[in-house]
C-alpha positions in Angstrom: -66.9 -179.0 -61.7 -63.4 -177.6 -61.5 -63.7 -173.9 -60.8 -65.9 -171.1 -60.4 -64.7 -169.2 -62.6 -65.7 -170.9 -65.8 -69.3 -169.7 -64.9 -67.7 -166.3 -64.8 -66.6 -166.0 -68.3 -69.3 -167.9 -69.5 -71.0 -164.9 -68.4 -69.1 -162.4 -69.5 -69.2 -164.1 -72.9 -72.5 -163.6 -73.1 -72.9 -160.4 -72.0 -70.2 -158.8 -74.0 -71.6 -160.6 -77.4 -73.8 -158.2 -78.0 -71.7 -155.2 -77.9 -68.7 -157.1 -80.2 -71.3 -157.7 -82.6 -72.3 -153.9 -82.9 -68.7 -153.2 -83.3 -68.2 -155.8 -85.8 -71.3 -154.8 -87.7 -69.6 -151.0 -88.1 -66.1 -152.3 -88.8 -67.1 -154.6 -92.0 -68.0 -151.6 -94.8 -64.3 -150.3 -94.0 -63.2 -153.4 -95.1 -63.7 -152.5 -98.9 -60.9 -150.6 -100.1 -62.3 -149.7 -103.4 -64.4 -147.2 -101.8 -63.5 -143.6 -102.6 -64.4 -140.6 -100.2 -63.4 -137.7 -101.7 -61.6 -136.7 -105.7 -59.5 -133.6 -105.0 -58.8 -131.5 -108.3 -55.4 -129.7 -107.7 -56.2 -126.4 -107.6 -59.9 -126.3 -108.5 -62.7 -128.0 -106.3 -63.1 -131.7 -104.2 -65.6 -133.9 -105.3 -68.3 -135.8 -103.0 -71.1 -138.0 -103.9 -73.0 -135.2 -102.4 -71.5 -132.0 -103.6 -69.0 -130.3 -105.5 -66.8 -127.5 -103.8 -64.6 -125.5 -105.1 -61.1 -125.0 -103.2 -61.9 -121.1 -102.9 -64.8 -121.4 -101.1 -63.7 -123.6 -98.3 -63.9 -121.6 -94.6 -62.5 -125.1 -92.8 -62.7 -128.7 -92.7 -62.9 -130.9 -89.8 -63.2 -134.5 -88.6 -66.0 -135.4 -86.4 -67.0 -138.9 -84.9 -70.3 -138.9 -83.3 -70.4 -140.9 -80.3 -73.5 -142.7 -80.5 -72.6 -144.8 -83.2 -68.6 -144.5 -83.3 -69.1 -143.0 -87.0 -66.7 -140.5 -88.3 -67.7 -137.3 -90.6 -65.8 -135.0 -92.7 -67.6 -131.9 -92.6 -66.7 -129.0 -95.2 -67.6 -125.6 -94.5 -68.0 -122.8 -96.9 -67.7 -119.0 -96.6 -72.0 -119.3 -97.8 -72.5 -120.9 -94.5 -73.4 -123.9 -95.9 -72.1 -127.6 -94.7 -71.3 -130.6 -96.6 -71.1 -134.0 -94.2 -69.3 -136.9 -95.8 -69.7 -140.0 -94.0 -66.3 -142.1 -93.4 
């Protein structure tokens, strides 16, 4: 044995795997660039999966990342106080 400090990131290794793994895990669905968020109609409404809203009726739109699980959200307000989440 050479050094001591083999053992050390040996054991780093291992106890950083687990977190790199999460990460990776989240990381691989924005690897498929065919996916489409949102269809914006100049000058009428955006399109969702979930919902349709028209551009009138939009109060504000943020971007939020919850920091649990590193995931961001486009949320969409309306003046009828209702919110549309649209997971990035």
């Amino acid at each position: 044995m050479e050094s001591k400090y083999s053992f050390r990131y040996i054991f780093g290794g291992i106890m950083f795997l687990p977190i790199f793994s999460y990460l990776t895990f989240w990381i691989i669905p924005a690897l498929n660039p065919a996916k489409v968020l949102l269809k914006i109609i100049p000058g009428e409404r955006i399109i969702s999966k979930r919902a349709t809203v028209p551009l009138e009726n939009i109060r504000d739109i943020r971007l939020i990342r919850n920091p649990f699980n590193l995931i961001n959200y486009i949320v969409i307000e309306t003046f009828s106080d209702e919110k549309i989440k649209i997971c990035t």
